[in-house]
C-alpha positions in Angstrom: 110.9 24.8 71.6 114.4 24.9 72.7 115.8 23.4 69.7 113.8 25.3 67.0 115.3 28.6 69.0 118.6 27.6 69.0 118.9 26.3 65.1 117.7 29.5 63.9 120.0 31.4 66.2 123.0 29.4 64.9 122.1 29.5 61.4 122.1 32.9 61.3 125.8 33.6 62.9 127.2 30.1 61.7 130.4 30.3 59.6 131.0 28.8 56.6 131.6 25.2 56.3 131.7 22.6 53.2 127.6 23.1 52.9 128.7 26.7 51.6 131.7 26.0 49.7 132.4 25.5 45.7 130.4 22.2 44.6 133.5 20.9 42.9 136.0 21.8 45.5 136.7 18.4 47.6 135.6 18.5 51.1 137.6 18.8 53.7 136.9 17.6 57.2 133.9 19.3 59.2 135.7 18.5 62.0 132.4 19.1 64.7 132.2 20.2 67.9 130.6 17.0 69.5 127.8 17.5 71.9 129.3 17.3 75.3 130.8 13.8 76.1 131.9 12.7 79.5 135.2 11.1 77.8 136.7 14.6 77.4 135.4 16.1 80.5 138.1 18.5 82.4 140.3 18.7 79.1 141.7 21.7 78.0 143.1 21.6 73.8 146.2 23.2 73.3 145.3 26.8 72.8 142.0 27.5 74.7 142.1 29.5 77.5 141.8 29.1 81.6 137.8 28.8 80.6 136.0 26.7 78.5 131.9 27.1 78.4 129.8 24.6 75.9 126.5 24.8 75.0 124.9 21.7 73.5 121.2 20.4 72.6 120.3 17.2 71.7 116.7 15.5 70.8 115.6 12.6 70.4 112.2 11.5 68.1 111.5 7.8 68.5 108.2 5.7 68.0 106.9 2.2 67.9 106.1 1.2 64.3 105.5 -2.6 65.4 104.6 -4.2 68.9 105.8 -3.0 72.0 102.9 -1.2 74.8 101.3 1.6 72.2 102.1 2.9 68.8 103.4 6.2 69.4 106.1 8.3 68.8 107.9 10.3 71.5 110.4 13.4 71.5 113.0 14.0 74.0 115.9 16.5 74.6 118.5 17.4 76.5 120.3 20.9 77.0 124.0 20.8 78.0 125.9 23.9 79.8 129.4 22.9 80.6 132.3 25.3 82.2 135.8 23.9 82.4 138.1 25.9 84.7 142.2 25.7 84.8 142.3 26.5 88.4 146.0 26.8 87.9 145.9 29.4 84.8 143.6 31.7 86.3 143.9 31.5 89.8 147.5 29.6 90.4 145.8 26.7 91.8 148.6 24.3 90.5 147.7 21.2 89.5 143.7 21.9 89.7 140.4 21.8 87.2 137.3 22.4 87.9 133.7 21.1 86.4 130.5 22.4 86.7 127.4 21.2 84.4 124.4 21.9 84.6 121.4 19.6 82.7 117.9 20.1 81.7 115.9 17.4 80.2 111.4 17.5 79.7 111.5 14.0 81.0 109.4 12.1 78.4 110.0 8.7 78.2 110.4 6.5 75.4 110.5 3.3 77.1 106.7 3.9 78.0 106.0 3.3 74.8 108.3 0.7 74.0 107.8 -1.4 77.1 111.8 -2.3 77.7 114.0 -1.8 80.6 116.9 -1.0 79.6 115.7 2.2 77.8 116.0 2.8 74.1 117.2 6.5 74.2 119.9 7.4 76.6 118.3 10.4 77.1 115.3 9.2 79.0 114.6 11.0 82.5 112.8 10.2 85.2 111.2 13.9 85.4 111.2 17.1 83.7 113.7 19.5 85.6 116.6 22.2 85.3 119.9 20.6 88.0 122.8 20.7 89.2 124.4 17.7 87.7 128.1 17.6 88.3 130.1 20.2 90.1 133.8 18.8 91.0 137.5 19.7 91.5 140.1 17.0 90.4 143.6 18.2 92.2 147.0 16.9 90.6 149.1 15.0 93.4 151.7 13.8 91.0 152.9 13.2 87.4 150.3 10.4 87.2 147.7 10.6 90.2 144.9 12.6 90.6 141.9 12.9 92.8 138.5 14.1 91.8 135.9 14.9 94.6 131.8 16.7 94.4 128.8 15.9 92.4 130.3 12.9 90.1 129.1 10.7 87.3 130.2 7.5 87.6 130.0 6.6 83.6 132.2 9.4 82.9 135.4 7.5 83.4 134.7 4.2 84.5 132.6 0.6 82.7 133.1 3.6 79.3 134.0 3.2 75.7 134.4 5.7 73.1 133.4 3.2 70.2 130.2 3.0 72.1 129.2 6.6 72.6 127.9 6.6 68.6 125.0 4.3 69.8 121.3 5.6 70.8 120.8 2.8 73.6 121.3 3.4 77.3 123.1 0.3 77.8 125.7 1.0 75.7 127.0 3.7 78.3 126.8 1.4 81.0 125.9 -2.0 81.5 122.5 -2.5 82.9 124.0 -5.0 85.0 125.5 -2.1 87.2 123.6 0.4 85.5 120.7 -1.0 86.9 121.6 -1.8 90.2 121.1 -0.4 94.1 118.2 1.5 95.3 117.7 4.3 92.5 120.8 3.1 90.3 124.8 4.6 90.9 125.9 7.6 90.6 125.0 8.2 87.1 122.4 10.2 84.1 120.0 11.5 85.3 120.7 11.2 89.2 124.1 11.9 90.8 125.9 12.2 93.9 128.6 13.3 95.9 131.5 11.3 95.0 135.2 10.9 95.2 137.8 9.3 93.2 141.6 8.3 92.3 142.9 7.7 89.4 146.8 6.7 88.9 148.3 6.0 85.6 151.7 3.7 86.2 153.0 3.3 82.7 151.3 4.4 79.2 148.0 2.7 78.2 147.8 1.4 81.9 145.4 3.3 84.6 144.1 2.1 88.1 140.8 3.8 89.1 138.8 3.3 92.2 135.9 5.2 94.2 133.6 6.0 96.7 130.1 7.2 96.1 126.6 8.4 97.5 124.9 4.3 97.7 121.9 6.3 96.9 122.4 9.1 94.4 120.1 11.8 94.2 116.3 11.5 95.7 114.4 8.8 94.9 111.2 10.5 95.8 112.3 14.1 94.0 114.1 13.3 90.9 113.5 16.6 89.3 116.0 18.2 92.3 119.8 18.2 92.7 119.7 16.0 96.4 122.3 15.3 98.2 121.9 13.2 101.0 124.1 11.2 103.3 123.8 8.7 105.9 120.1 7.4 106.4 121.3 3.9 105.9 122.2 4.6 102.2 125.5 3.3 102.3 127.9 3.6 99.8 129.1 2.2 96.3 132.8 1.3 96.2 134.5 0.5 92.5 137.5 -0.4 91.2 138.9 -0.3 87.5 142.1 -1.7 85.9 142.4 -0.2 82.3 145.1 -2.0 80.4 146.5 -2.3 76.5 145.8 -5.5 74.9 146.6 -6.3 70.9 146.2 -2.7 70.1 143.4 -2.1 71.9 142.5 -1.7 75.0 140.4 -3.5 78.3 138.7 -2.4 80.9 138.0 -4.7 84.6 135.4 -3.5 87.2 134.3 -4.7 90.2 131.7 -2.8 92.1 130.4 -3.4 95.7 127.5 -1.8 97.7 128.6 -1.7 101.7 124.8 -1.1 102.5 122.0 -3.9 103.3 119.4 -4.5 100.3 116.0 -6.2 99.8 116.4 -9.3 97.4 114.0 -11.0 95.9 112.6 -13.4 98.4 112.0 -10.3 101.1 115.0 -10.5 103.1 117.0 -7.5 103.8 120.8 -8.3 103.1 124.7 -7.1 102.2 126.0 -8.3 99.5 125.2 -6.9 96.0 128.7 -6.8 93.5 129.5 -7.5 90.4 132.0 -7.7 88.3 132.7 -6.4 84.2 135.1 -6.7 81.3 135.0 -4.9 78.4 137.1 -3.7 75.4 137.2 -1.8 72.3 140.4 -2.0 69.4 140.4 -0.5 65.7 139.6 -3.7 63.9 140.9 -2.6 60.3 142.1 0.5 58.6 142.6 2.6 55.6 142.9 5.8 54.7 139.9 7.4 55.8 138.2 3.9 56.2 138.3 2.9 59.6 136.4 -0.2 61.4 136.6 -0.2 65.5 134.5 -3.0 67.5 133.9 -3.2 71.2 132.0 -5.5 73.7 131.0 -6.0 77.1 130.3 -8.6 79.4 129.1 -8.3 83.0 127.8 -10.5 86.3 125.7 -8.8 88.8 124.2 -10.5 92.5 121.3 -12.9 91.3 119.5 -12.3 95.0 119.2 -8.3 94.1 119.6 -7.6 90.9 116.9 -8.3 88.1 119.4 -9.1 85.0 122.4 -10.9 86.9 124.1 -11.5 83.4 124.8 -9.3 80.5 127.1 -9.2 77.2 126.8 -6.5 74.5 129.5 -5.8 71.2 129.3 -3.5 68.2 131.4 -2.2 65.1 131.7 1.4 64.1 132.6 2.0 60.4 133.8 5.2 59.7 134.4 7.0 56.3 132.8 4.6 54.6 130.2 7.2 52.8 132.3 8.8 49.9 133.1 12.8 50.4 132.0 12.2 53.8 134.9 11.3 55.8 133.6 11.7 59.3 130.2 10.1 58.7 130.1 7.0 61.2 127.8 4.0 60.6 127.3 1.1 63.7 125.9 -2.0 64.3 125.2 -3.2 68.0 123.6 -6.2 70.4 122.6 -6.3 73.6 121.6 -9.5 75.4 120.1 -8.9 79.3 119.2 -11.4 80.8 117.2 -12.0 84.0 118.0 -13.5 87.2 116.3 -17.3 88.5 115.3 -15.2 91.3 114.0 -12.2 89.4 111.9 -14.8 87.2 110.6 -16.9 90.0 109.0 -13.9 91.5 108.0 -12.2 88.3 107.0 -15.1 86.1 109.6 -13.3 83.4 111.2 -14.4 80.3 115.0 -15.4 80.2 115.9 -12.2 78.7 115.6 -8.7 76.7 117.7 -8.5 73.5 118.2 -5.4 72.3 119.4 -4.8 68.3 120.8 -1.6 67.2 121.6 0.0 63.5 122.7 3.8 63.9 124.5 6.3 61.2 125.8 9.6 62.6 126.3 12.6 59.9 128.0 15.5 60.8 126.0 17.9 58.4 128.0 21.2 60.2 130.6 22.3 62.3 127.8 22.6 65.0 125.0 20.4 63.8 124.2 16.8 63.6 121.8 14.1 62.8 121.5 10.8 63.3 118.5 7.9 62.1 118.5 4.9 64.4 116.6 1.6 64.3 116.1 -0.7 66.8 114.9 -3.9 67.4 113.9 -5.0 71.3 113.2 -8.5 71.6 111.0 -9.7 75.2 110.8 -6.0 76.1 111.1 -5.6 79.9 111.4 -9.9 79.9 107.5 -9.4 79.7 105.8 -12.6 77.8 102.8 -9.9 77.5 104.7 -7.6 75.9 105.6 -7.9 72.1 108.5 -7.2 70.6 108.7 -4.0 69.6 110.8 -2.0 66.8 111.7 1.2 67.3 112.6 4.5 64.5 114.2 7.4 65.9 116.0 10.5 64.5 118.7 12.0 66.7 119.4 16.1 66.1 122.5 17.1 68.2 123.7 20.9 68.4 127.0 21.9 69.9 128.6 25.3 70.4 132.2 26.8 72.3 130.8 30.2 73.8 133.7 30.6 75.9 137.6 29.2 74.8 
């Protein structure tokens, strides 16, 4: 297995962190290198060079040990190969970065087990395959705007938290209200399109982003390929994203718009599907090494199109908390989905799917990570035949800088 290759190869040439040092010594940070995360995508740290090449894996093992479709367990993984590129450093492109990322995933699915919609792991796929799955420039015009054009995910900058990247569920990355939406969802994991986007930053804490994107990311009917397809009726998805301070913290407005005409519910082909969001995240309390940040989310999707037209999630994330084990991070989430009248009337479907979520995320190296997860889904999939299901996982993330 991928993983089992790559632990053995880092264990033999890993340095030596706090596992190896003197038992009475006090531990210092292990400071990890965090599997890739979209939040940090086309930054460069202070020191690194024009390149920057990370390789991460991360797996997931989840079951059902009550309800849901089956009682089985499931694992699922995802390899990571990222490049970062100063254009300016190395080439005297001033002003320019460029991203290329490549993804594999096997594909297996969780929520076949499970029953839900919303998908329990993050990870899930729709199909094993090695792609393509962003590849962009993002140019410098001014002080404070930038555009960023090619093979784009949407959830890498906008309807994204930090405080919610510790959680296993796919909702927590983007509401399934959007997330959810169009003909084979936006632009986002694990199908994504040609895109291109502005983002200007007037004063500090404040940023305006809007795009354009594929209305139909990917290939609906080949999701193991890197498709890129335009015109065909598709259409596009046009957003818009007003980030703003507020008590310390900070919120996030969407509103999102496909120009193309959709089926609804009733069989008639129509424009129309948008929605709106609000969301927000703030350091709640604080000391020392004790740190407690919350977040939610809120969001309103087209009834006529969408299946859950409502949908409100909100967590905390306690951090240093474990003694000696300062970057340890513990979290507690909800999710509450829930369905359309016009999704119901032609599906005979419960009012919603809750989702319930208790995570803790240990840094164990520099480069290696684990992470037990329980979750509780409530009306999986808004299916009265379905029973609510609980749900054990054990997330293993491995990171390493080949190239800085």
């Amino acid at each position: 297995m991928i993983g089992a290759a790559l632990l053995l190869a880092a264990a033999a040439a890993a340095p030596a962190t706090e596992a190896t040092m003197d038992a009475g010594a006090i531990s210092p940070r292990i400071t990890p290198i965090r599997p890739h995360s979209h939040i940090h995508a086309g930054e460069h740290a202070p020191g690194e060079g024009p390149i920057v090449f990370d390789l991460s894996y991360s797996s997931d093992i989840m079951g059902t040990v009550a309800g849901g479709l089956k009682r089985r367990a499931r694992y699922l993984d995802n390899l990571d190969l990222v490049m970062e590129v100063d254009l300016e450093e190395l080439v005297g492109w001033r002003g320019a970065e460029m991203h290329v990322y490549g993804l594999y995933n096997n594909g297996q699915s969780i929520s076949e087990v499970v029953g839900d919609a919303q998908m329990v792991s993050e990870m899930e796929a729709n199909a094993q395959a090695f792609k393509l799955y962003e590849a962009w420039i993002d140019q410098m015009l001014a002080p404070n705007l930038s555009v960023r054009a090619g093979i784009y995910d949407l959830n890498s900058e906008f309807d994204m938290l930090e405080t919610a990247t510790l959680f296993v569920g796919g909702a927590h990355g983007m509401g399934s209200d959007i997330g959810m939406s169009g003909r084979n969802g936006p632009s986002i994991f694990p199908a994504t399109g040609l895109a291109a986007r502005v983002l200007y930053r007037p004063a500090e804490g404040w940023a305006v982003r809007a795009a354009v994107l594929d209305g139909v990311p990917g290939n609906p009917d080949h999701p193991s390929r890197t498709s890129i397809r335009l015109g065909k009726g598709e259409g596009a998805l046009l957003i818009g994203e007003v980030e703003a301070p507020a008590a310390g913290g900070r919120l996030l407005i969407g509103h999102w718009r496909y120009t193309s005409s959709l089926e609804r519910f009733d069989g008639v082909t129509a424009d129309g599907n948008d929605g709106f969001y609000l969301r927000g995240e703030k350091t709640l309390a604080e000391d020392g090494d004790r740190k407690v940040d919350g977040f939610f989310r809120l969001g309103i999707a087209d009834k006529k199109f969408n299946m859950f037209d409502r949908f409100a999630s909100a967590g905390i994330k306690l951090g240093g908390w474990v003694g000696g084990r300062p970057d340890d991070e513990i979290g507690f989430a909800v999710i509450g989905a829930f369905t359309s009248p016009e999704y119901r009337r032609a599906n005979d479907s419960e009012r919603a799917e809750m989702v319930a979520e208790a995570t803790y995320r240990a840094p164990l190296t520099s480069w290696l990570t684990v992470q037990p997860n329980l979750q509780y889904v409530r009306n999986p999939s808004a299916d009265p035949t379905i029973d609510d299901a609980w749900v054990l996982g054990l997330r293993v993330e491995m990171a390493f800088r080949l190239i800085d």
